[in-house]
VEXLUM-601814 format. One line per 2 residues: number of its first residue (from 0); their letters; for each residue x, y, z of N, C-alpha, C. Coordinates in Angstrom, 3 decimals, padded with zeros to 6 digits. Layout:
<pts>
NUM> a> X,Y,Z,X,Y,Z,X,Y,Z  ...;
</pts>
This chain:
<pts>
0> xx> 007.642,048.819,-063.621,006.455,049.270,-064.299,005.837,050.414,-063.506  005.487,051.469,-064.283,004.957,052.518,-063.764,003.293,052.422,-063.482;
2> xx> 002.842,053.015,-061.906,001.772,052.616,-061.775,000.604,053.454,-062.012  -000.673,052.933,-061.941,-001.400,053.816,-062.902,-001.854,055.363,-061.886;
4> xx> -002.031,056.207,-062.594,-002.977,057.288,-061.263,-004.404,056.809,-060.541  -004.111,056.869,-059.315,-005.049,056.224,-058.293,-006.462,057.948,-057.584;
6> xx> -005.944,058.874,-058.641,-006.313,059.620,-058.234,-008.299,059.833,-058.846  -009.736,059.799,-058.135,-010.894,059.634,-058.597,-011.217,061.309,-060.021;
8> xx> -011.957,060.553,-060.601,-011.888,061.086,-061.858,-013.335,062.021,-061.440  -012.861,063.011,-061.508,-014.657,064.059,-061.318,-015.667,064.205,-061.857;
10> xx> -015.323,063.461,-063.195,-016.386,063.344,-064.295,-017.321,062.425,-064.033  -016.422,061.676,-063.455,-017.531,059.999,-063.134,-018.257,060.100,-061.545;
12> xx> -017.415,060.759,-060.745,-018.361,060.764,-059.786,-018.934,062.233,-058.995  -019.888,062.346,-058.726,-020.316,063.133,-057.752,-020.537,063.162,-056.259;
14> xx> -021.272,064.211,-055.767,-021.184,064.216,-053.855,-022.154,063.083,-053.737  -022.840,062.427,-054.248,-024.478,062.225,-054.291,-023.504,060.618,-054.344;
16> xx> -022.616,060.680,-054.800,-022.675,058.853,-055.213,-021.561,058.402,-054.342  -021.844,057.073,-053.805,-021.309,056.371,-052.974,-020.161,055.395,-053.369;
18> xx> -018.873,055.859,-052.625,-017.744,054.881,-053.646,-017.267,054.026,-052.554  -017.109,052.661,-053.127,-016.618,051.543,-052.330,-015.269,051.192,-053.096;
20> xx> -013.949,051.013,-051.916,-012.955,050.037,-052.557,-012.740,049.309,-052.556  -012.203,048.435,-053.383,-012.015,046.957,-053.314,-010.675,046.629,-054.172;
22> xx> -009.861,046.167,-053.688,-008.768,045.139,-054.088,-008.678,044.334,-055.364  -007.861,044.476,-056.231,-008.276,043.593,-057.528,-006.840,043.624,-058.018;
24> xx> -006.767,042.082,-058.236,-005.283,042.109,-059.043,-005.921,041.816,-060.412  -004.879,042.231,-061.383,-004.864,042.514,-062.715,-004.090,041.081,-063.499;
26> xx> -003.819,040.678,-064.447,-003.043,040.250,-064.877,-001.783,041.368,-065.659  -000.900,041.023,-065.624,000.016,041.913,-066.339,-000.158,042.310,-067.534;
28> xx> -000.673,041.646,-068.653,-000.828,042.410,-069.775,-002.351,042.980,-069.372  -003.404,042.657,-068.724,-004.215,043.357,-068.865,-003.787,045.000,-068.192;
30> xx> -002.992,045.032,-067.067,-002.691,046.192,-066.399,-002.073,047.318,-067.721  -000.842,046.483,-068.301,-000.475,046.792,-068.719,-001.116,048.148,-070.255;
32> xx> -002.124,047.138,-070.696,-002.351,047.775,-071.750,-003.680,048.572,-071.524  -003.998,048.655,-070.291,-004.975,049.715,-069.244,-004.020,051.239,-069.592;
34> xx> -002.810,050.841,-068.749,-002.086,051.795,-068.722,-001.435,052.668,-070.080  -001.978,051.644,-071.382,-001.043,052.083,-072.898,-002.462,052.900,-072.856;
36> xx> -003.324,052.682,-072.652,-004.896,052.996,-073.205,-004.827,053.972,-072.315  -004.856,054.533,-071.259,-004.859,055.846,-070.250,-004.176,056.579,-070.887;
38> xx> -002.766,056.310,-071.032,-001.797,057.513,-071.809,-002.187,057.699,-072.932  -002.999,056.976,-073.719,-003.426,057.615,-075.203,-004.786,058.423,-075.181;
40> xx> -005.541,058.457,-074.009,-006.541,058.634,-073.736,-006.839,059.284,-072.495  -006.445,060.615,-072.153,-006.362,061.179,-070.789,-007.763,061.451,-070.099;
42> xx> -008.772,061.729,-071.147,-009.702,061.779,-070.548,-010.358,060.224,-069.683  -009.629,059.175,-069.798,-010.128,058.072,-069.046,-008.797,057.495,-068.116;
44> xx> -009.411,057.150,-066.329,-008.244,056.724,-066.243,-008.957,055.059,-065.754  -008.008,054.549,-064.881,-008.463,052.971,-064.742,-009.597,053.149,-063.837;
46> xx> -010.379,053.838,-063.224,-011.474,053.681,-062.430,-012.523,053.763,-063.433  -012.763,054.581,-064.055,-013.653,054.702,-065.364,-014.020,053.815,-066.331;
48> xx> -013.265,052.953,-066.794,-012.123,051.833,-067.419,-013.498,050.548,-066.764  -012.657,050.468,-065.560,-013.269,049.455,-064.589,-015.168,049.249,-064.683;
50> xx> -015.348,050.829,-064.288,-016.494,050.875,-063.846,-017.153,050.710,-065.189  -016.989,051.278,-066.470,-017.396,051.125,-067.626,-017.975,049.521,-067.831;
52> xx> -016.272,048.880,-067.559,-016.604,047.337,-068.115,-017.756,046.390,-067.179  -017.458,046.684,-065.502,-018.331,046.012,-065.204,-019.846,046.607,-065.443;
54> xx> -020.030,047.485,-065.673,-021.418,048.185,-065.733,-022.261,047.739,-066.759  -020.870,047.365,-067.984,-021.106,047.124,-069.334,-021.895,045.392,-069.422;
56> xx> -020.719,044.930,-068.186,-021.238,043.192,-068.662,-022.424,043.190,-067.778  -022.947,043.783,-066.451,-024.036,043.380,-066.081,-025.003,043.737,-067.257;
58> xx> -025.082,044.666,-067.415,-026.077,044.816,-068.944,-026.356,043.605,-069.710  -025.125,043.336,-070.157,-025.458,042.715,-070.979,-026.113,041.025,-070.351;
60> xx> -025.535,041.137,-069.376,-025.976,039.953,-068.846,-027.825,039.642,-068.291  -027.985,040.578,-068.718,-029.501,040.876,-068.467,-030.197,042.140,-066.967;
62> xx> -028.953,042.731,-066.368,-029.268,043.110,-065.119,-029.451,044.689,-064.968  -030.932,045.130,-064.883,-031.516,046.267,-065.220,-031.935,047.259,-064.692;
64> xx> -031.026,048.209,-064.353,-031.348,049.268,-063.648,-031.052,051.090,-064.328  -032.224,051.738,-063.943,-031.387,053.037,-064.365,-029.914,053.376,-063.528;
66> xx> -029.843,053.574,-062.396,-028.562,054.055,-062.016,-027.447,053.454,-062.632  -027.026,052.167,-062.861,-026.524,051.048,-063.529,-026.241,051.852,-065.319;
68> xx> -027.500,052.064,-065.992,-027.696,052.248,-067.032,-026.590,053.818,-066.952  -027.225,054.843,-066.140,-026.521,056.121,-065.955,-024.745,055.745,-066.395;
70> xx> -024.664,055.467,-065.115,-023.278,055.103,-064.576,-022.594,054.796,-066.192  -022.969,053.495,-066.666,-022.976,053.259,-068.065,-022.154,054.087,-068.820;
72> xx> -023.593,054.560,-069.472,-023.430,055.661,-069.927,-022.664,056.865,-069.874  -022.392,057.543,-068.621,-021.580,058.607,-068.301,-020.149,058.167,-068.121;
74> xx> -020.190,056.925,-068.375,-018.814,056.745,-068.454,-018.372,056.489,-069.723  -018.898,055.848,-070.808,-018.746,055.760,-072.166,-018.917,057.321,-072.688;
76> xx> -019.319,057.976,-072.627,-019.220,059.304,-072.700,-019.078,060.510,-072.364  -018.729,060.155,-071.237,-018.560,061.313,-070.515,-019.138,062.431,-070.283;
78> xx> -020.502,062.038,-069.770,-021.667,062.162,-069.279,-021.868,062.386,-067.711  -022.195,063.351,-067.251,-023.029,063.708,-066.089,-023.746,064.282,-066.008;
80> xx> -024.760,062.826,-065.146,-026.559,063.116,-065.138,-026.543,063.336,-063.719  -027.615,064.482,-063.517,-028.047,065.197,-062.418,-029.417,064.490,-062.309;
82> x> -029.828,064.057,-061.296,-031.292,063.835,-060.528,-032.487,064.756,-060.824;
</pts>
């Protein structure tokens, strides 16, 4: 299986924002169909993906912040907000 590009997406981040890594195994079909969804979709790769979904469920889970909200946002659309 071919692996996904590990390379950071410029859209999503700037000098201003602070990136942490962390380790995460996937299940195979979820990797998998990350990777069907990247190739149909170049403008998103799996960091975007990621950051989208968790950004998405704290929301919804009640947890409220603008930067949070930004982040969000600029990733569902591909959006960058300046200070």
């Amino acid at each position: 299986m071919q692996e996904l590009n590990y390379n950071e997406n410029p859209i999503v981040f700037n000098q201003t924002d602070e990136v942490i890594s962390f380790k995460c195994e996937l299940q195979e079909n979820l990797q998998k169909a990350m990777k069907i969804f990247v190739e149909e979709h170049p403008n998103w790769d799996q960091y975007r993906i990621l950051q989208a979904a968790i950004a998405g469920f704290l929301m919804q889970k009640g947890f409220q912040n603008r930067d949070l909200t930004r982040l969000y946002v600029g990733n569902m659309f591909s959006m960058n907000f300046k200070d």
